[in-house]
C-alpha positions in Angstrom: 160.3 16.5 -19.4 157.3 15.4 -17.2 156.2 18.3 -14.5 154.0 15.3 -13.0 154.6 11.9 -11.8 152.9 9.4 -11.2 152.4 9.8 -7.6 148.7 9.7 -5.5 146.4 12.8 -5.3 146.7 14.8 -1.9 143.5 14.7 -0.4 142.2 17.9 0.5 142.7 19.1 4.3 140.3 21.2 6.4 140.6 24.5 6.5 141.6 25.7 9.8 139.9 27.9 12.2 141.3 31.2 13.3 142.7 31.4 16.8 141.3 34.3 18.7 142.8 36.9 19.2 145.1 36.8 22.7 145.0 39.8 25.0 148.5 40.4 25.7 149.7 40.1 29.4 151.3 42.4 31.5 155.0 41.7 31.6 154.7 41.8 35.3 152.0 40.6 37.0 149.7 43.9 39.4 150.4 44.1 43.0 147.5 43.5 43.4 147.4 39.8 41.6 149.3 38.1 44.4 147.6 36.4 46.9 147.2 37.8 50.2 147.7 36.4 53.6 143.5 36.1 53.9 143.4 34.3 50.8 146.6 31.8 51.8 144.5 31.3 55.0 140.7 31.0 53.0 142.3 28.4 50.6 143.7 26.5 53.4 140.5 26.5 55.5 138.8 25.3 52.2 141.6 23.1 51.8 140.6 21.6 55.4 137.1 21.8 55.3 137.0 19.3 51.8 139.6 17.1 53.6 137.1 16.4 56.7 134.1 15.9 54.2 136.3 13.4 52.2 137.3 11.3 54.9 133.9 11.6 56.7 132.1 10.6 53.1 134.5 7.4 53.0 133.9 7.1 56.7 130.0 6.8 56.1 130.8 4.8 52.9 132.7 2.1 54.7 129.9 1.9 57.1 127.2 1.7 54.8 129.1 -0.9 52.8 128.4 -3.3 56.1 125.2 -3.2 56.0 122.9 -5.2 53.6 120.8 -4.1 50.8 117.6 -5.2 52.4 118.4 -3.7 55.7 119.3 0.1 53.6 116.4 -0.3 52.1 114.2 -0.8 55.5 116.0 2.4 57.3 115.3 4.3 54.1 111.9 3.3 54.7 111.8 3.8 58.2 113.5 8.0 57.7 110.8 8.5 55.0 108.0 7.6 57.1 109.4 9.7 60.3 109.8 12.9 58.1 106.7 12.7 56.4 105.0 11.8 59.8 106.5 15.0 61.9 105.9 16.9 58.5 102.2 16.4 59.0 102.7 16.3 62.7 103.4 20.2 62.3 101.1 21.3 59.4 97.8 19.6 61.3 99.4 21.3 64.9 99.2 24.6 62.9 96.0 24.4 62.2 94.4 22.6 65.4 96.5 24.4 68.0 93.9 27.0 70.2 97.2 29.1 70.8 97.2 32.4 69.0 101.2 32.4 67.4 100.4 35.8 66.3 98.7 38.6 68.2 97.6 42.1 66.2 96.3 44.6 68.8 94.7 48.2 68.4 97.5 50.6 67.7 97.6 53.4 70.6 97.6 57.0 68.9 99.2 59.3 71.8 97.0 62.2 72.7 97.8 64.6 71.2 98.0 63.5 67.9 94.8 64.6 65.5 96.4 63.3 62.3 97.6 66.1 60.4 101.3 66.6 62.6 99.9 69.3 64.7 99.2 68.6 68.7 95.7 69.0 69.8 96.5 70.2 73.0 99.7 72.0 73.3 100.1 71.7 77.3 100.1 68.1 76.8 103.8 68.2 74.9 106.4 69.8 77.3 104.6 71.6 80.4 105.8 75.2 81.8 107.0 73.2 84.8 109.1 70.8 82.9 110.8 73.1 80.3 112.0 74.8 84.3 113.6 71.5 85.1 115.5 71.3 81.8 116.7 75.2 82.4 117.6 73.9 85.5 119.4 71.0 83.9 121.3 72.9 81.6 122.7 75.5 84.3 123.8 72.6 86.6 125.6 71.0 83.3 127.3 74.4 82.9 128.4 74.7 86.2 129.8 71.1 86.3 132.0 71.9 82.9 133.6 74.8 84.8 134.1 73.3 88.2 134.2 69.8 88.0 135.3 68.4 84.6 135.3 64.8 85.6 131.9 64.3 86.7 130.7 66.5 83.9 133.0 64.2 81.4 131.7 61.2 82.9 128.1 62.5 82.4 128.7 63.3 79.2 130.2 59.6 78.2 127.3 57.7 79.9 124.8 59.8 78.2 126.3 61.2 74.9 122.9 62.2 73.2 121.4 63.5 76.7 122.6 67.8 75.6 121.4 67.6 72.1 118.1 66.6 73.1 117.4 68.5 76.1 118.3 71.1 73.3 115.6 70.1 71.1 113.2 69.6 73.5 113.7 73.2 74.3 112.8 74.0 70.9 110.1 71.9 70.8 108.6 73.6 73.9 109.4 77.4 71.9 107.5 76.3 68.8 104.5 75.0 70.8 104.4 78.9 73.0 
C-alpha cells in the first residue's frame, strides 16, 4: 500500500495575518447617532456650496480652454507684474508716508492718584455737596417706588445699574470721611 502518490509538492502559503480585534456595535444605534435637522440642512448647504464651485470651476475651464497658450501665458505675466507692483506700491508707501498711522500720547494719571491706591486728596473723590445730591437721589427714588410705580419702573429699565452704584458711591464717600 503506498500512503504517497506521485502527485506535485504543495508549495508553501503565507501565513496570514491576524484580524484585529472588532469592537462590537450596539444592537441599536444611540439617539444621539441620527442626524439632526441642522446637520440635514449643513450637508445640504455643503452639498450646494460644492455644486456652485463645480460648475463655476468648469465655467472658468471652458473659458480658459478659448484662449491660447501664448495669450495665458501674457495675462499670467501681466497679474504677476500688477501684484508684485502694488506689493511694493504699499511696503515703500509705509515707509515714505509723513502721516503718523499710529499715535502713543502721555497717559493722563487723574489727580488723585499717588500710586499706591490711596487718593491724595480726599475732597477731590465725592464732595460733601455731592454725596447731598445722591441722598437726595435716593429719597426721590423711594418716593417714586411708593407713589408712582411706572415712572420709577421705567427709570429703573432705562438705567438698570444707576441704584447699585449710587450705592457704592455712597460707600466710597464713607471710606474716604
Amino acid at each position: 500500500m503506498k500512503l504517497f502518490k506521485n502527485r506535485p509538492l504543495r508549495q508553501a502559503q503565507p501565513l496570514r495575518q491576524a484580524e484585529p480585534l472588532r469592537q462590537a456595535q450596539p444592537l441599536r444605534q444611540a439617539q444621539d447617532d441620527r442626524p439632526t435637522l441642522n446637520d440635514k440642512a449643513a450637508k445640504g448647504i455643503a452639498g450646494f456650496i460644492l455644486k456652485m464651485q463645480k460648475s463655476f470651476a468648469t465655467f472658468m475651464g471652458r473659458q480658459a480652454g478659448r484662449i491660447s497658450a501664448l495669450s495665458l501665458k501674457f495675462l499670467l505675466v501681466i497679474f504677476f507684474l500688477s501684484g508684485t507692483g502694488l506689493s511694493i506700491y504699499c511696503v515703500v508707501g509705509a515707509f515714505t508716508e509723513k502721516k503718523i498711522a499710529i499715535k502713543v500720547g502721555r497717559i493722563q494719571v487723574p489727580k488723585y492718584y499717588k500710586g499706591n491706591d490711596k487718593p491724595a486728596r480726599a475732597d477731590v473723590l465725592i464732595s460733601q455737596q455731592q454725596y447731598d445730591k445722591m441722598v437726595a437721589f435716593e429719597h426721590s427714588m423711594d418716593s417714586l417706588q411708593k407713589t408712582n410705580f411706572k415712572t420709577y419702573d421705567s427709570i429703573v429699565r432705562c438705567r438698570p445699574g444707576l441704584q447699585d452704584s449710587v450705592k457704592v458711591l455712597e460707600q466710597i464717600y464713607q471710606q474716604q470721611k
